[in-house]
Residue frames as a rotation matrix with the C-alpha (Angstrom) as fourth column:
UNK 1
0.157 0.060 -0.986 11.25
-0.591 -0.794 -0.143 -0.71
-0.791 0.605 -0.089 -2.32
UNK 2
-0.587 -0.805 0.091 12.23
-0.515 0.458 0.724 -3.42
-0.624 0.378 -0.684 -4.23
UNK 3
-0.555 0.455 0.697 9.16
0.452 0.868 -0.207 -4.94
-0.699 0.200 -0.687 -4.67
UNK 4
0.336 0.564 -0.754 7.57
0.182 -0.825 -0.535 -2.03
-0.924 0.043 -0.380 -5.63
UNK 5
-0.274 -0.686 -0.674 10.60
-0.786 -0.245 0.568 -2.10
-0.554 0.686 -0.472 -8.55
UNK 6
-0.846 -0.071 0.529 9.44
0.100 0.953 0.286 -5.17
-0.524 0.295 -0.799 -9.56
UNK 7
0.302 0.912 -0.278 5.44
0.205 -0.347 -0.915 -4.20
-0.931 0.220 -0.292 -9.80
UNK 8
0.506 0.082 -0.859 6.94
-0.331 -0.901 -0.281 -1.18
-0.797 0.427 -0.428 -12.15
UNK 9
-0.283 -0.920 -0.272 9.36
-0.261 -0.200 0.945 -2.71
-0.923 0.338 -0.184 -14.43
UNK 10
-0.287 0.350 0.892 7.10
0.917 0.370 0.150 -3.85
-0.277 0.861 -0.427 -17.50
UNK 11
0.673 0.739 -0.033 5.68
0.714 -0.660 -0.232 -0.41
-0.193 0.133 -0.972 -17.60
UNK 12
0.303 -0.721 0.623 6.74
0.851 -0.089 -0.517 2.14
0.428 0.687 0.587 -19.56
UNK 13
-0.810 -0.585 -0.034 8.68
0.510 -0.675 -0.533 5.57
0.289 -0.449 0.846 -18.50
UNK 14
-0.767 0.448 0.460 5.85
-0.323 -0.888 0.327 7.86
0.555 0.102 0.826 -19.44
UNK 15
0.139 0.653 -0.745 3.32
0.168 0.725 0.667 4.91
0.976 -0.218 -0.009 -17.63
UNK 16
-0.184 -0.326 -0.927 5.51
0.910 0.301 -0.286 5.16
0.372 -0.896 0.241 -14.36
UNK 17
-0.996 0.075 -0.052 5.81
-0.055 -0.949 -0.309 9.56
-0.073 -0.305 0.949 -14.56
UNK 18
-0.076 0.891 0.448 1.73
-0.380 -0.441 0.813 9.21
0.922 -0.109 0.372 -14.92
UNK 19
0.588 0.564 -0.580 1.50
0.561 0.231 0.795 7.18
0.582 -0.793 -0.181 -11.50
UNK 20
-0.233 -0.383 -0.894 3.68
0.966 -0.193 -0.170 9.33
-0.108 -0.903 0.415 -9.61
UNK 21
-0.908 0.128 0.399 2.23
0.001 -0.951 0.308 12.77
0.419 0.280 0.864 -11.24
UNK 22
-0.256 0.926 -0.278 -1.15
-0.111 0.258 0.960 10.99
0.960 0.277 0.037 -10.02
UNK 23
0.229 -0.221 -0.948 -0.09
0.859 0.504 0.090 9.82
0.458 -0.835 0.305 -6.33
UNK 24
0.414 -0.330 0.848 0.73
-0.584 -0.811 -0.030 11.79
0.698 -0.483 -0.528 -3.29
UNK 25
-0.624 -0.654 -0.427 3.02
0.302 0.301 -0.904 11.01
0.720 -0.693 0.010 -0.06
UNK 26
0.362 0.565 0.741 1.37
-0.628 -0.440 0.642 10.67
0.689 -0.698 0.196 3.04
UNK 27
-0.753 -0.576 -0.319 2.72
-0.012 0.496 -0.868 9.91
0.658 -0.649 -0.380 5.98
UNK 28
0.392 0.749 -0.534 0.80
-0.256 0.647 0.719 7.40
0.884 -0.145 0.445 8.37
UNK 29
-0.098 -0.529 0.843 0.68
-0.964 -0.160 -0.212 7.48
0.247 -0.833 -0.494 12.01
UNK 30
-0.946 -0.142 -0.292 1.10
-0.108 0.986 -0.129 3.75
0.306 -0.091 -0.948 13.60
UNK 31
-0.824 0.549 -0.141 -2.56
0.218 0.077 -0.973 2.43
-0.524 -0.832 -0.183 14.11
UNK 32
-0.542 0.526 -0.656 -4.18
-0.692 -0.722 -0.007 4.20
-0.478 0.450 0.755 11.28
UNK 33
0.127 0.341 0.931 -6.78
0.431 0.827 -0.362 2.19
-0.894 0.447 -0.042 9.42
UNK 34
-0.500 -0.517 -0.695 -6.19
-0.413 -0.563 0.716 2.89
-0.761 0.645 0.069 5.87
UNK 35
-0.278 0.611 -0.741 -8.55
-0.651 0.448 0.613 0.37
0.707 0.653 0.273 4.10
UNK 36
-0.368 0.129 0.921 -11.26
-0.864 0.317 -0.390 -1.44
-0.342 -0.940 -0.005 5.98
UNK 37
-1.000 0.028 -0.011 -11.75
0.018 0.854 0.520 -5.38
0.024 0.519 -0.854 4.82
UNK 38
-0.205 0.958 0.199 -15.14
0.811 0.280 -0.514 -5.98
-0.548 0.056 -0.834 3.18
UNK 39
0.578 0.478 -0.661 -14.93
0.079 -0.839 -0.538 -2.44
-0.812 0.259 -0.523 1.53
UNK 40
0.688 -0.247 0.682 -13.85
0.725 0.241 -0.645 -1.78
-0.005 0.938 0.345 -2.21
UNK 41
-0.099 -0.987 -0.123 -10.35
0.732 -0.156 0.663 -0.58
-0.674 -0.024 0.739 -2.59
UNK 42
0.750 0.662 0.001 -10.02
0.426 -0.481 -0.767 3.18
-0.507 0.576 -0.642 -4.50
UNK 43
0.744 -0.663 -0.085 -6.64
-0.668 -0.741 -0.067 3.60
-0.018 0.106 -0.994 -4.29
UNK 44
0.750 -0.590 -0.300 -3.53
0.069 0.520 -0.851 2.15
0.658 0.617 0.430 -4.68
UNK 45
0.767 -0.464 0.442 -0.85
-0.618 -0.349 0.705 2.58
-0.173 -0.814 -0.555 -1.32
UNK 46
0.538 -0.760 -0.364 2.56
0.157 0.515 -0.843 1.75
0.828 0.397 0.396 -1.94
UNK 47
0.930 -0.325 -0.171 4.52
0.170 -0.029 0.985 1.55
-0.325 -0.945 0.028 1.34
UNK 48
0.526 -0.840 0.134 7.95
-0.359 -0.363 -0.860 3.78
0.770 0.404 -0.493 0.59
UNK 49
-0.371 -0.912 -0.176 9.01
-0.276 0.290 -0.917 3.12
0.887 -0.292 -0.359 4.18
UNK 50
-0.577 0.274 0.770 8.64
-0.767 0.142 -0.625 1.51
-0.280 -0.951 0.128 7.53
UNK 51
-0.982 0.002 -0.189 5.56
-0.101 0.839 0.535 -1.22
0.159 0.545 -0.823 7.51
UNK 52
-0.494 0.865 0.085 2.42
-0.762 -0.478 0.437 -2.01
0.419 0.151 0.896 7.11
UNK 53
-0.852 0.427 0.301 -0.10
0.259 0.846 -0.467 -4.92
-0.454 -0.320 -0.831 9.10
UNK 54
-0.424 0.803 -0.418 -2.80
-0.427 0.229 0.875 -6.62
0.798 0.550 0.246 7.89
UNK 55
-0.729 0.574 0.373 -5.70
-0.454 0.004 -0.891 -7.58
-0.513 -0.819 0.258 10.02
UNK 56
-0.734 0.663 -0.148 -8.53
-0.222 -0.028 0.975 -9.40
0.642 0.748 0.168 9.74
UNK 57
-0.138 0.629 0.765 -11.98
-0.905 -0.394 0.162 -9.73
0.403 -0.670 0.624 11.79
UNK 58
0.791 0.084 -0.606 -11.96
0.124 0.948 0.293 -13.86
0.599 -0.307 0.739 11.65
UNK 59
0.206 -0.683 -0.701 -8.50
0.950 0.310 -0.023 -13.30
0.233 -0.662 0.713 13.94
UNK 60
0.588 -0.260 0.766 -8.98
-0.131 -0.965 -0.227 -10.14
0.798 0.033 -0.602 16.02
UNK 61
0.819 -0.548 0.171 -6.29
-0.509 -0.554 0.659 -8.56
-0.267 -0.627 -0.732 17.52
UNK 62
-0.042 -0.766 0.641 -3.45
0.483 0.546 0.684 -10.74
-0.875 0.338 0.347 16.11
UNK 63
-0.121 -0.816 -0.565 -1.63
-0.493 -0.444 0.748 -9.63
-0.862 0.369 -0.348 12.87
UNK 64
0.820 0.567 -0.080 -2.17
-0.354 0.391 -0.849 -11.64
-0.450 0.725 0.522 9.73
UNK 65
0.559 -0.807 0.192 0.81
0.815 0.491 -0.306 -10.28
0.153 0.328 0.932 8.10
UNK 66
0.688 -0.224 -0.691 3.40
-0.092 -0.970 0.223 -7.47
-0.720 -0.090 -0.688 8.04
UNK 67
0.419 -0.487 0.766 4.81
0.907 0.193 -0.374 -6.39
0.034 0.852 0.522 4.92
């Protein structure tokens, strides 16, 4: 969450109440793809809890990173 605090802190109150009036919660079973690599990004995914892995096809099956 922290980082996420970091992202936000130049931006202003009314800046921060439009992205969360904009955003929804969704909870994300383990496994889900959520953005596939090579395809253009529409959204914005902030990870409130738990974690997320990155993948890529040059190293499949193996992790990249987890954040």
């Amino acid at each position: 969450m922290n980082s996420f605090l970091n992202l936000i802190e130049g931006l202003s109150p009314e800046d921060i109440g439009i992205l969360f009036d904009a955003g929804n919660e969704e909870q994300v079973i383990a496994g889900k793809l959520i953005l596939e690599e090579g395809h253009q990004a529409d959204s914005l995914f902030v990870v409130l809890q738990g974690l997320l892995g990155i993948r890529s096809s040059a190293l499949p099956g193996s992790a990249v990173a987890t954040v």
